[in-house]
C-alpha positions in Angstrom: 128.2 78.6 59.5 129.8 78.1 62.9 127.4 75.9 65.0 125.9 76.2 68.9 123.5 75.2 70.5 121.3 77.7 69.3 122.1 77.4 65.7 124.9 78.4 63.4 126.5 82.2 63.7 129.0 82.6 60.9 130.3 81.1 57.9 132.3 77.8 57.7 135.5 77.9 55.7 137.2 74.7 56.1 135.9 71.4 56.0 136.0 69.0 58.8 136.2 66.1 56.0 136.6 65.4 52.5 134.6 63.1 51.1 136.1 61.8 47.9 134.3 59.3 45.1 132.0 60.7 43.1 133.3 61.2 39.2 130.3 63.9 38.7 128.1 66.4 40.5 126.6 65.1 43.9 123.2 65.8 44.2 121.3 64.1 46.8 123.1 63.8 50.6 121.3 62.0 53.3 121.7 61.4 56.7 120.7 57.8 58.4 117.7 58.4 61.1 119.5 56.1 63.7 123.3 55.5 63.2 126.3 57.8 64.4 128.1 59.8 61.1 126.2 57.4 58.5 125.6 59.6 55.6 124.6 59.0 52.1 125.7 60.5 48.9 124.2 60.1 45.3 126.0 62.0 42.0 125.2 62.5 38.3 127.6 59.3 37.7 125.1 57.2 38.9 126.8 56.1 42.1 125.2 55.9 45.4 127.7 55.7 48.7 127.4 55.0 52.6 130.1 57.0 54.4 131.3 57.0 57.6 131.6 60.7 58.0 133.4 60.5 61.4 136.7 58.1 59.5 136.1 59.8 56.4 135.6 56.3 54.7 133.0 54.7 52.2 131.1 52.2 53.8 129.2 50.9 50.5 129.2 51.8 47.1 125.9 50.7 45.3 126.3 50.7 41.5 122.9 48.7 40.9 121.2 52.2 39.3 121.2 52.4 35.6 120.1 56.7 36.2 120.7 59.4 38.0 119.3 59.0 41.8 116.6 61.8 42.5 115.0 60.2 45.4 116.4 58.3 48.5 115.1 57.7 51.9 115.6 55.3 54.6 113.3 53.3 56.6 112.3 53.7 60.3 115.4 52.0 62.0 117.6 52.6 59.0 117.8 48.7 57.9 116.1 49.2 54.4 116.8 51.9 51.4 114.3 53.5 49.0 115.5 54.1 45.7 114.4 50.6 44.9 113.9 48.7 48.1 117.4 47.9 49.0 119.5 46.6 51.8 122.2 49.4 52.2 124.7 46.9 54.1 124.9 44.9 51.1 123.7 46.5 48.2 120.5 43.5 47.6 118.3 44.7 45.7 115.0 43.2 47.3 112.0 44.6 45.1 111.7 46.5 42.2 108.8 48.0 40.1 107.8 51.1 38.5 106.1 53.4 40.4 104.2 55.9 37.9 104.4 55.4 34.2 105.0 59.4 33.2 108.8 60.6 32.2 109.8 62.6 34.5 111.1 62.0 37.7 108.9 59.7 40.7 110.4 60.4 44.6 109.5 58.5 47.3 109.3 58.3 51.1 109.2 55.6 53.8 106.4 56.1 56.6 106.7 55.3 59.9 104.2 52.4 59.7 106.2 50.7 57.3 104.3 51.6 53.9 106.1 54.0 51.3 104.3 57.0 49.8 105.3 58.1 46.2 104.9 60.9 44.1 105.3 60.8 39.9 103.1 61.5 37.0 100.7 59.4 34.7 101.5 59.3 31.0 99.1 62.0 30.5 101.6 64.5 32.5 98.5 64.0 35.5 100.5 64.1 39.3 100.0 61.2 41.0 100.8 60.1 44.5 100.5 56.4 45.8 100.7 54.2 48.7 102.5 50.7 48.3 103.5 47.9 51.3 107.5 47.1 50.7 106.4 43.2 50.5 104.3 44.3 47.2 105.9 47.1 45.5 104.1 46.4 42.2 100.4 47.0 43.8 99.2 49.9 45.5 97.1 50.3 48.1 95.9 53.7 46.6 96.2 55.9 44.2 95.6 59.5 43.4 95.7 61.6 40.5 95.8 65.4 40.5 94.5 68.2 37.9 97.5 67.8 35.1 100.5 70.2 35.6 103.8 69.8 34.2 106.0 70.5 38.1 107.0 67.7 40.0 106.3 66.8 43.6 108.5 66.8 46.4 107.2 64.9 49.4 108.5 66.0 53.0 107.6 63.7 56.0 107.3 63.9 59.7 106.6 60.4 61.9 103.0 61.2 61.2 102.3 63.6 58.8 103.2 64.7 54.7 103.4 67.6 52.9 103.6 66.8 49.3 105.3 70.3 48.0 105.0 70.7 44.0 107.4 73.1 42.6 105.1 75.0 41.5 102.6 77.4 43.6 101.2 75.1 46.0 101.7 73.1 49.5 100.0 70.7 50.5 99.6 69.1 53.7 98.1 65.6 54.6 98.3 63.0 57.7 98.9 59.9 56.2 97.4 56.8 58.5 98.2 52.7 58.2 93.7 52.4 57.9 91.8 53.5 55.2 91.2 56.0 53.7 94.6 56.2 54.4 95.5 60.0 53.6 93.8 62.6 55.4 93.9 66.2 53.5 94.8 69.1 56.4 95.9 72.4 54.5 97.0 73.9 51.5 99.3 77.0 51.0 99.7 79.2 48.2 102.4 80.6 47.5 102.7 84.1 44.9 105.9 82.6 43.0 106.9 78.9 42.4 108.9 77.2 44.7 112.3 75.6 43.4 113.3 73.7 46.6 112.0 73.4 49.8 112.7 71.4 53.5 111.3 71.1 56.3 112.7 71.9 60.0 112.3 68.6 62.6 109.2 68.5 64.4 111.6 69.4 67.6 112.2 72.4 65.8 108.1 73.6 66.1 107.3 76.4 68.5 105.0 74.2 71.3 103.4 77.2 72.9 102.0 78.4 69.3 100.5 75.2 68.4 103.1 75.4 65.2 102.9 71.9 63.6 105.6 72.1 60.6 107.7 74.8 59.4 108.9 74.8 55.7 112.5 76.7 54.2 111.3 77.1 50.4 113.8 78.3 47.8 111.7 80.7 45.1 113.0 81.9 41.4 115.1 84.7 43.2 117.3 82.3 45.3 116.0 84.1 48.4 114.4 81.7 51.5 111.0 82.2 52.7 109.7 80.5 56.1 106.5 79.3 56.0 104.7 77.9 59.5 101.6 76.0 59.8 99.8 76.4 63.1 96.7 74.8 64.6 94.1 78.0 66.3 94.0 76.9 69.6 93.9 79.4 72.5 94.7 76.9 75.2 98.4 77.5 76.9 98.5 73.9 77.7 100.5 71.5 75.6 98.7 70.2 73.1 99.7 66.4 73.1 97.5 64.9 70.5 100.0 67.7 68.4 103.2 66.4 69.7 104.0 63.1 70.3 107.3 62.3 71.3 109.1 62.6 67.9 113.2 62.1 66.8 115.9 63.5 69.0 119.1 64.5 68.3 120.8 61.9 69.9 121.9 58.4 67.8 120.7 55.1 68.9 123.9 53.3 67.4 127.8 54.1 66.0 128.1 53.5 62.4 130.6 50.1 63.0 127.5 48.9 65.5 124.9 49.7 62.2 127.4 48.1 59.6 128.1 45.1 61.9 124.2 44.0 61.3 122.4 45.9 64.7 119.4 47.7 63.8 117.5 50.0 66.4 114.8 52.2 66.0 115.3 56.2 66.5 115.5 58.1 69.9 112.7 59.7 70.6 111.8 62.2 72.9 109.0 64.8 74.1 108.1 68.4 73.4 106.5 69.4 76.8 108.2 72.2 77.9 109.6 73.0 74.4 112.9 71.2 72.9 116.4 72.1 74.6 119.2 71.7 72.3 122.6 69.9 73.9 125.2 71.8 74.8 127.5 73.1 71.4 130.4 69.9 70.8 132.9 70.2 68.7 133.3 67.9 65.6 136.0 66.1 65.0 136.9 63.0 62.5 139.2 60.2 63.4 140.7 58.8 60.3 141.6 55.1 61.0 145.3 54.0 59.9 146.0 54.5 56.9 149.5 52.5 54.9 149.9 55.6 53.1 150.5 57.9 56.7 153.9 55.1 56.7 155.1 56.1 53.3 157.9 57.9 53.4 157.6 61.3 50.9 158.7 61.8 47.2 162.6 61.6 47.3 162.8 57.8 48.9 164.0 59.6 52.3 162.5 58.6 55.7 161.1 61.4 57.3 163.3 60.8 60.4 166.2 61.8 57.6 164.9 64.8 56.8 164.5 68.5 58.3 161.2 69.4 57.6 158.3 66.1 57.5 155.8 65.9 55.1 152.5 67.5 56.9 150.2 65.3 57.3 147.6 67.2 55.2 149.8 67.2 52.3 149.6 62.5 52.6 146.0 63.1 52.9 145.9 64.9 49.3 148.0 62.8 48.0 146.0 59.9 49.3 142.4 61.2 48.3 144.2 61.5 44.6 145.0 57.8 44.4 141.4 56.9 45.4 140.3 58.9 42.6 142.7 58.3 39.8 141.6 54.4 41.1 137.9 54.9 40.6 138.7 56.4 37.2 141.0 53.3 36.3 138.0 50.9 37.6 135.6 52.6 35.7 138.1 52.4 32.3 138.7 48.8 32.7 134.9 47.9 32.9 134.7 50.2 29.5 137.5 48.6 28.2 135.5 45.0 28.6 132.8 46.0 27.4 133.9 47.2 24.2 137.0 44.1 23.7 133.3 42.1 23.8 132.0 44.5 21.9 134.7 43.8 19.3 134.8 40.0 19.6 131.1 39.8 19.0 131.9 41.6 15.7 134.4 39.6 14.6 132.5 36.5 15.3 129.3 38.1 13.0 131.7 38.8 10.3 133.5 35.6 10.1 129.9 33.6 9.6 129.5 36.4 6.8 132.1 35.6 5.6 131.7 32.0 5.2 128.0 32.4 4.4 129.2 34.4 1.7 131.8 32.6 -0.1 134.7 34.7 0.6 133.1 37.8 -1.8 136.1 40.0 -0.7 134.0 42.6 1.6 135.6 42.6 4.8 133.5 45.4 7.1 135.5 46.1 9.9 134.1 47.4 13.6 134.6 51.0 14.3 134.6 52.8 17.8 133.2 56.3 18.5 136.3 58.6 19.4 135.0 59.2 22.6 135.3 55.8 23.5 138.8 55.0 22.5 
């Protein structure tokens, strides 16, 4: 959809940018809460990335997760990343532990106050949700268990309160606080079919002059979108303040070569009284950064100042987003490749101490690789 101030109007077509890395599906994309264009990705291969949406380049690639990514979130200023505790600039991993012992999938959040809340299941399938301090990931400083049900939890956060959302029937709504008891229950809402996704607008998004404190997009079993508001009965026409403090703008604190560089700032923030006016509609645009293969000249060995008609410029960029991935697929060969020549040379070395253990007995067992793998 076409975007304005007000909101988008009609479908989108062509993309601004191509985004090219990922060898499988990508299912997880997430913008950084203070940096210009910093976006992250995370695919079925594994593979996390940092772009640089307005170059159209990959900032950092973080290979340091042996699964599937289901859950990633950054800190307050940006500087940290939850999937394990992480430093996105470098790829560190800082702290890791298990959250919940169950099978299937734990997500968590960072908080505004610094501590991370997490959702997951015991290993008797009970949901669980926990609060931990980044500096000890292994403890908790609580932990809650839930009637057992088989649908996982999504937690979605404001700067001061969480809904955890289960996929199932139910949402419910807590203010989370850095004192004991820590998590204060508000609301629940139930819902007449299950729920198989579900976000949550900005705070700046609320209607002010209904009191509305979060409004939810769910996704039910017919792929149609309900909205779902939460409101506080008050009567008064004043603004409420102890229901909005100022809360994230739309605005970045820093560009994305500031962020990469090592500067870290905290959000934007701004206030609700008077409701929240949206800037005036900009257009996007992307600014690739010079590139050697812009320079080459096209198939043929001709200059394009020899020739009639010069390669397009969109035509370089295809050919250029084919090398990166034909080089990702090479990279990702070789390391296979290694692997399985130690593989082999770890079999050879077994064989010959059988062989001399045995006497020279004439069986002579030879490593085999799975097809797939040649």
């Amino acid at each position: 959809m076409a975007h304005t101030g007000r909101g988008l109007i009609k479908t989108l077509t062509e993309p601004i940018v191509d985004l090219v890395y990922h060898q499988r599906r990508v299912g997880l994309v997430l913008w950084h809460p203070t940096a210009l264009n910093v976006l992250l990705t995370a695919g079925s291969d594994n593979q996390v990335v940092i772009w640089n949406v307005g170059t159209g380049e990959a900032l950092v690639e973080l290979d340091c997760h042996p699964d599937i990514v289901y859950s990633a979130c950054f800190n307050w200023d940006g500087s940290k990343l939850l999937t394990t505790i992480i430093n996105p600039r470098t790829g560190e991993v800082e702290s890791d532990a298990i959250c919940h012992e169950g099978s299937k999938a734990t997500r968590a959040i960072f908080l505004r106050h610094g501590l991370v809340f997490t959702t997951g299941f015991s290993k008797m399938s009970e949901r669980q949700y926990s609060l931990r301090t980044p500096t000890a990931w292994g403890s908790r400083s609580s932990w809650w268990s839930w009637t057992p049900r088989m649908e996982s939890c999504f937690p979605c956060m404001t700067p001061i309160q969480i809904s955890c959302t289960c996929v199932g029937k139910v949402i419910q709504y807590f203010e989370i606080t850095a004192e004991p008891p820590f998590v204060h229950y508000i609301n629940t809402f139930q819902t007449p079919d299950p729920q198989r996704g579900i976000g949550m607008m900005p705070k700046r998004g609320c209607d002010v002059t209904t009191c509305e404190i979060s409004r939810f997009y769910r996704l039910n079993n017919s792929g149609l979108c309900q909205v779902i508001t939460m409101t506080v009965p008050r009567k008064s026409e004043l603004f409420q303040e102890d229901l909005y403090p100022d809360t994230l703008g739309d605005q970045a604190a820093l560009m994305a070569d500031d962020w990469m560089g090592g500067q870290d700032a905290e959000p934007i923030l701004i206030s609700l009284k008077g409701g929240y006016k949206p800037p005036e509609s900009k257009s996007v645009s992307v600014h690739k950064r010079s590139n050697v293969l812009d320079k080459m000249p096209p198939k043929g060995g001709k200059s394009p100042s020899n020739q009639g008609s010069p390669v397009p410029d969109k035509t370089l960029q295809e050919f250029a987003d084919e090398i990166r991935k034909l080089k990702a697929m090479i990279v990702k060969h070789e390391n296979r490749i290694r692997a399985l020549e130690a593989d082999v040379a770890l079999n050879k070395a077994a064989q010959q101490v059988d062989e001399d253990g045995a006497g020279g007995d004439g069986l002579n067992a030879q490593p085999t690789l799975a097809s797939d793998e040649v």
